[in-house]
C-alpha positions in Angstrom: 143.8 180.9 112.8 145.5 178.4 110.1 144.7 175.4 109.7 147.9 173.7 110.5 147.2 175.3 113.6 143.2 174.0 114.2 144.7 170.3 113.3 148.0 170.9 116.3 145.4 171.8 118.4 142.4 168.8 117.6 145.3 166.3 117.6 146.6 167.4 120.7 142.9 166.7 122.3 143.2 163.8 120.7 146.1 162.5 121.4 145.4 163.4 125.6 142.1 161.9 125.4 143.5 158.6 123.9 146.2 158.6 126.5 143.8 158.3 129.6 142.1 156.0 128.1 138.7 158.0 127.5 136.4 157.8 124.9 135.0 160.7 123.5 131.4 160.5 125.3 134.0 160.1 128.7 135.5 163.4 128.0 132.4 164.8 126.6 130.7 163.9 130.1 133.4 164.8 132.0 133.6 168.5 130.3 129.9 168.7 129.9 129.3 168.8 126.6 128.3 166.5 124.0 130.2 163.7 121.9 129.3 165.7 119.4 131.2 168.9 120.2 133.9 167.2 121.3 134.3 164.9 117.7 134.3 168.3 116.2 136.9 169.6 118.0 138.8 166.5 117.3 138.6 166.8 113.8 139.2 170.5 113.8 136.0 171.4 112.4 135.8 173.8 115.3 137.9 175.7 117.6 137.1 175.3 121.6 136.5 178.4 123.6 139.1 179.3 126.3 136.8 177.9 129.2 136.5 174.9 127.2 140.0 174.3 126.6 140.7 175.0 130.6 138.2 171.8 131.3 139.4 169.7 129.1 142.9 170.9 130.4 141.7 169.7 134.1 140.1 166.8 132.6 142.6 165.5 131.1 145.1 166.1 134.2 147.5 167.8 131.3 148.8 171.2 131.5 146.3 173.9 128.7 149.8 174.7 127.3 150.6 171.1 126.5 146.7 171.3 123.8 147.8 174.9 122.1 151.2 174.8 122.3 152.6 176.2 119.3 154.7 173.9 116.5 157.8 174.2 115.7 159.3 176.8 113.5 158.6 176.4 110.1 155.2 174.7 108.7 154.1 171.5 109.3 151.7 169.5 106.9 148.6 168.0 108.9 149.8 164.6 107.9 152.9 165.8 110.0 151.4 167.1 112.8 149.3 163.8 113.0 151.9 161.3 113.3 153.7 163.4 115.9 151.0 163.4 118.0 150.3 159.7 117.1 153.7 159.0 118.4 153.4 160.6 122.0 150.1 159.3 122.5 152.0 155.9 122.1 154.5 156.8 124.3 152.4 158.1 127.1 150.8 154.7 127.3 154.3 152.8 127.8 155.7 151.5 130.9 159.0 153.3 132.4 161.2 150.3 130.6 159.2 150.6 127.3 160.2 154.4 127.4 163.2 153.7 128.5 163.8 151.2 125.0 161.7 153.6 122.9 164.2 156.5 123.6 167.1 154.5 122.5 165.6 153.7 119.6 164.4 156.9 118.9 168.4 158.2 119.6 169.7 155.5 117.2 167.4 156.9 114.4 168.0 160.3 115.1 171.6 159.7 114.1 171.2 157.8 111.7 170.5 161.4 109.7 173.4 163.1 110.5 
């Protein structure tokens, strides 16, 4: 597996994790596994098994697709990849008229391209 790929999938944890409001020695409990493990998973130094990724999944309350699902066509840098996930771990946190805002906003940049 690529990098790119290790990083998607650490962020992804990441970026879940933040979003409930969990520290890593939460998750870490709640999976059974050290803090450890877990900060090394985050930071894509290794890649979790297929049970782990299922409790971390359940966890989390988030579907296992939403932690491997693949990028976008075409390669994304890490730094990429990081700020996207950055973002919807931001967004997840909002409340429905935040969102509601943040999508605008979002919309209005998106065209400013075209």
């Amino acid at each position: 597996m690529d990098n790119a790929r290790r990083e998607q999938i650490a962020a992804a944890i990441r970026a879940a994790r933040r979003a409930r409001g969990l520290t890593q020695e939460d998750l870490a409990e709640r999976i059974n596994r050290t803090s450890a493990s877990l900060s090394n998973l985050e930071r894509a130094h290794a890649l979790p098994s297929l049970d782990t990724l299922i409790l971390i999944a359940e966890a989390l309350d988030v579907p296992i697709d939403a932690l491997v699902q693949a990028p976008a066509p075409g390669r994304k840098s890490r730094s990429r990849i990081r700020e996207e996930n950055e973002v919807i771990d931001r967004i997840r946190s909002l409340s429905s008229e935040h969102l509601r805002i943040a999508r605008i906003q979002i919309e209005a940049l998106g065209s400013m391209k075209k």
